[in-house]
C-alpha positions in Angstrom: 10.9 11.6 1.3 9.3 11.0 5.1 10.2 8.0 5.7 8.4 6.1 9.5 9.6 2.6 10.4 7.5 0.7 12.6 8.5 -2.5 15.0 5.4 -4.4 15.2 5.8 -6.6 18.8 9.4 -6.6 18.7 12.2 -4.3 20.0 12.8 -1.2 18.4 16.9 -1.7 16.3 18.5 1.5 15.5 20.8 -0.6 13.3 17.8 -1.9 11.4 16.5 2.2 11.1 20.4 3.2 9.6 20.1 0.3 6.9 16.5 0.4 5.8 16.6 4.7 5.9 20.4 4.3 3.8 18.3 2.0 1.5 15.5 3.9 1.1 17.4 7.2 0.6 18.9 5.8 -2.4 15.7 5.2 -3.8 14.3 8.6 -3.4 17.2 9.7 -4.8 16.8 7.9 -7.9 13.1 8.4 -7.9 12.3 12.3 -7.0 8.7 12.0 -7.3 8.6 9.4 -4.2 6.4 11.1 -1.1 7.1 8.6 1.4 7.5 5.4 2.7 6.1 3.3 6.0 8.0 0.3 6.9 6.5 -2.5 9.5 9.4 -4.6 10.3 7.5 -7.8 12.5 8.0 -11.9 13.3 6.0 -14.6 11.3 4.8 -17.7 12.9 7.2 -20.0 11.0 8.4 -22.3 12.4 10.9 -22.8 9.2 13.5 -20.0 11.0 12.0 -17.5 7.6 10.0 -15.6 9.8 11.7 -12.0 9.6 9.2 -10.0 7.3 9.2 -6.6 5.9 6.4 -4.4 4.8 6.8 -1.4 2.9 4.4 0.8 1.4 5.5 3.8 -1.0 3.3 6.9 -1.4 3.8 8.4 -4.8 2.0 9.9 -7.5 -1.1 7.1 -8.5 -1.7 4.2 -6.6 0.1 3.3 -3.5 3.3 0.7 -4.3 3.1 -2.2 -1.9 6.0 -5.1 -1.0 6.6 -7.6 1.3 9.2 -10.3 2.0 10.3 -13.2 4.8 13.5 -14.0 5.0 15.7 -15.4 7.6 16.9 -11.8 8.8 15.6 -8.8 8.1 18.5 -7.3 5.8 17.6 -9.4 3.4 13.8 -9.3 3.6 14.6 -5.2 3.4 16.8 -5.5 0.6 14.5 -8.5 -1.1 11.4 -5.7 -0.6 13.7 -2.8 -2.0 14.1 -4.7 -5.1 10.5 -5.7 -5.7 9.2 -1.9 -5.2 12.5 -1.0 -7.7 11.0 -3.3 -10.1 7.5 -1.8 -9.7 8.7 2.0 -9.3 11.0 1.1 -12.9 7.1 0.3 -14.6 5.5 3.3 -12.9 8.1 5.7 -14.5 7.8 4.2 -17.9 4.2 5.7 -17.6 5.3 8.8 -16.3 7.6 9.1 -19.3 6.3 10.9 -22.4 6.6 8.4 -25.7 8.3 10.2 -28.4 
């Protein structure tokens, strides 16, 4: 899977790359058929402190698989996403699967 991570008006983390790549390399592995994956990592305007968002779009076979998430930092707004595009991906092979 190709896999481009983008720091929207913010310094570029090569800790942040290692994690979300390690993250998203499981996922690939678990789902072959993914093509690849654009992150936007970027700061919201809350002034809460949850203002770390992540972006991450999924090309695959069918309709683009979108998710986004604030958190506080962005480990868990990547790992929040990750989940929400598991659950999604999880529905998208039940269609792929042939019913028997």
């Amino acid at each position: 899977m190709q896999i481009s991570i983008q720091y929207v008006k913010m310094p570029h983390s090569e800790t942040m790359t290692e994690y979300t790549i390690g993250k998203l390399q499981k996922l690939s592995k678990k789902y072959e058929w993914l093509i690849s994956a654009n992150v936007h990592f970027k700061t919201g305007q809350e002034a809460t402190g949850v203002n770390k968002v992540c972006e991450i779009e999924l090309s695959a076979p069918g309709p683009r698989i979108f998710a986004t998430s604030k958190e506080k930092n962005f480990e868990m707004a990547v790992k929040e996403t990750i989940s929400d595009l598991e659950r999604q991906l999880k529905k998208r092979k039940a269609v792929f699967t042939p019913h028997s």
